[in-house]
N, C-alpha and C positions, 0 to 999 in steps of 0.2 A: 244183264241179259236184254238185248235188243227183242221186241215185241210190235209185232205192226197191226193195228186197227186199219179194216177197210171201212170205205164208205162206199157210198155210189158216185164214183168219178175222181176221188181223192184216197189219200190214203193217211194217217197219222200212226210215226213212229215214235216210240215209245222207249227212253233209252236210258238208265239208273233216274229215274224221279224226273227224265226230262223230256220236251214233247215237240214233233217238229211236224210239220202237213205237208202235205206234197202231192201234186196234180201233175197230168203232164200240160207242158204249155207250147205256144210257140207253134210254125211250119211246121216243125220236123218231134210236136209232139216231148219235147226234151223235159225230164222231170223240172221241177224247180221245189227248192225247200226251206220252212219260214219255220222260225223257232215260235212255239205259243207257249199258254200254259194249260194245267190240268182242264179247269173249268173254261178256256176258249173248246179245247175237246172237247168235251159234255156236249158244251150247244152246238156241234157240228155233226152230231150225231142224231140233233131231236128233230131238224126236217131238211127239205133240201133248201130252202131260203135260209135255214142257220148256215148251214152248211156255205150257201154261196155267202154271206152276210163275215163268213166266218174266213174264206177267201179272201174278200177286200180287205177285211182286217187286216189279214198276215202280209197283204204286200202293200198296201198303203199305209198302216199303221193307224186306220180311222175306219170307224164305224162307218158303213153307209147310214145315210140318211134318210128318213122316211116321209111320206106323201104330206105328213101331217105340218113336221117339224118345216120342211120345203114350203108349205104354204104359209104359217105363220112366218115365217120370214122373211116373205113376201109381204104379209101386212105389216107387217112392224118397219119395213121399209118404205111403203107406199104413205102409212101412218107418218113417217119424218117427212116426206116429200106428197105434201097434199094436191099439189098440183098434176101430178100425175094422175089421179083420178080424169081431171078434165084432158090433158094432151090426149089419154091413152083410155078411153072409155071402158072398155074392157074390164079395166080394175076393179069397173066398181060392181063386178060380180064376186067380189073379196070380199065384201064388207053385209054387213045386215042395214035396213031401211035406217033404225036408229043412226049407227055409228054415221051412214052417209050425210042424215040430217047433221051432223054433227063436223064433219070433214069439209064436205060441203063447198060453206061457210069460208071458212079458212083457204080451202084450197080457190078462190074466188079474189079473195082479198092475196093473196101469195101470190097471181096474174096480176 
């Protein structure tokens, strides 16, 4: 027996043990529908950032990313290419006084 959970702006249908989300998208507002599972539902209920987070999920197949993990990525990138500190000043609002002492250095001798 088909069972549909609303949300605010999505909707998940619920159908013998199995779970599909569905928003409408698009100009013309046209449903769209992505299979999840039990506990992707769960978190799409507990805010609306799950909820959107829970979206890109279903049609990307990937978690979005967070402010945090985006910035260490960026240091662990600029960390292999020292020299970017100096081309691109900016960087080194990335880093703590230590680690700069430290890059510095390197990113100096890497010119």
């Amino acid at each position: 027996m088909e069972k549909i959970h609303r949300g605010d702006g999505f909707a998940i249908i619920e159908n013998e043990g199995t779970y599909q989300i569905s928003w409408p998208q698009g100009p013309y507002n046209e449903p769209v529908f992505y299979p999840i599972t039990k506990e992707v539902m769960e978190k799409a209920f507990k805010s609306d950032q799950d909820a959107y987070e829970v979206k890109v999920y279903a049609e990307t197949g990937q978690w979005p990313s967070n402010e945090n993990e985006e910035l260490e990525s960026k240091r662990a990138f600029v960390r292999n290419f020292p020299e970017l500190l100096l081309q691109i000043p900016d960087n080194q609002k990335l880093f703590t006084e230590e680690e700069l002492k430290v890059l510095l250095p390197i990113a100096k001798k890497t010119l």
